[in-house]
C-alpha positions in Angstrom: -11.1 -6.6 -4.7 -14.7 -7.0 -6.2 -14.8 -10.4 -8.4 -17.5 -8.2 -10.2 -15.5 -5.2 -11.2 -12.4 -5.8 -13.9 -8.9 -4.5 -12.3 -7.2 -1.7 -13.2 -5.3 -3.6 -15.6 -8.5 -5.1 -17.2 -10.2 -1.8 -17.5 -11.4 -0.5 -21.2 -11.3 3.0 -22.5 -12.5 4.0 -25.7 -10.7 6.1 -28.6 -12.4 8.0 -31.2 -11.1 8.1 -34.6 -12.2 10.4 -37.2 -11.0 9.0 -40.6 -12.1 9.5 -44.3 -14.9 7.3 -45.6 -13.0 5.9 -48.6 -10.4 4.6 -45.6 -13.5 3.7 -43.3 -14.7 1.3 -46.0 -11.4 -0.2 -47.0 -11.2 -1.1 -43.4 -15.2 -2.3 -43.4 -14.2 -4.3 -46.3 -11.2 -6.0 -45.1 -13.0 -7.0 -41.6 -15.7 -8.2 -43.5 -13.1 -10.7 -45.1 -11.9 -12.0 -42.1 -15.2 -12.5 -40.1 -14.6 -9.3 -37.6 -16.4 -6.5 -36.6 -14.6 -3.5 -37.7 -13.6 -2.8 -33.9 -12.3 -6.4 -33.4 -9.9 -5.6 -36.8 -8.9 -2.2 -35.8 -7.8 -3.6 -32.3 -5.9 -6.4 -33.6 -4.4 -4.5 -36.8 -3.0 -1.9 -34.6 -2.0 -4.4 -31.7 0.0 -6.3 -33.9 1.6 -3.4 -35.4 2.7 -1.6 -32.0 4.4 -4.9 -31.0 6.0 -5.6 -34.3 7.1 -1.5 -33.5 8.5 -2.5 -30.0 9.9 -5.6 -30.9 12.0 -3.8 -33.7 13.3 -1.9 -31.0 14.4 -4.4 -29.1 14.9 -7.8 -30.8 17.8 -8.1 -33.9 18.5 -11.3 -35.2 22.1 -12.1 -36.9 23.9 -14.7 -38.9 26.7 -16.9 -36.8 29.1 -15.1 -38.3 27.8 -11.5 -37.5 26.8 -12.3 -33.8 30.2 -13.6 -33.2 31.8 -10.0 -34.2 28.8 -8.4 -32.4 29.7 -10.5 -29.1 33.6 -9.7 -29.7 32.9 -5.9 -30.0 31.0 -6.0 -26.9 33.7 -8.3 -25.3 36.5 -5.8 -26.0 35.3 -2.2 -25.8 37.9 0.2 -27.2 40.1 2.2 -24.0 38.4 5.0 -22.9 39.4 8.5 -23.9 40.0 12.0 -22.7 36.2 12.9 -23.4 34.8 9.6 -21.5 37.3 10.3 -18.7 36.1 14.2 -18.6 32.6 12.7 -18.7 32.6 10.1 -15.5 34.8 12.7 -13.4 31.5 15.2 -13.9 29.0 15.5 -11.0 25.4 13.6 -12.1 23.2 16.5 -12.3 21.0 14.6 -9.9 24.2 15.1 -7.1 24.2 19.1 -7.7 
């Protein structure tokens, strides 16, 4: 690989935003605060927001008393029924 050239993974793209100038200056304003180009608080505004997005997704925090009945349903799934039975003796559609 050329030390020169960033990898694939390092690459930037661009995306264009067309927003309404009362919203354009609210952002202006608030970059301003911080010390950032408008670019620099967009980027990190919207970064922190998809990961606070993905995290919610995948990270839930509970009480000792509420992860012990979380870990005791998981523990001790109920039987399975008629439906899940019908369901696992079905060929995946991926077999057909």
């Amino acid at each position: 690989m050329d030390a020169g050239r960033p990898s694939a993974a390092e690459a930037k793209g661009s995306i264009n935003l067309r927003i309404e100038a009362n919203t354009r200056q609210l952002i202006d304003d608030a970059a301003a605060i911080q010390g950032k180009t408008r670019t620099e608080f967009m980027i990190e505004s919207a970064r922190r927001e998809a990961i606070d997005v993905l995290l919610d997704q995948r990270l839930f925090e509970l009480d000792s008393d509420r992860y012990d009945a979380f870990v005791q349903a998981l523990d001790s799934p109920p039987a399975p029924g008629p439906k899940l039975r019908a369901l696992m003796r079905r060929v995946p559609a991926w077999r057909k």
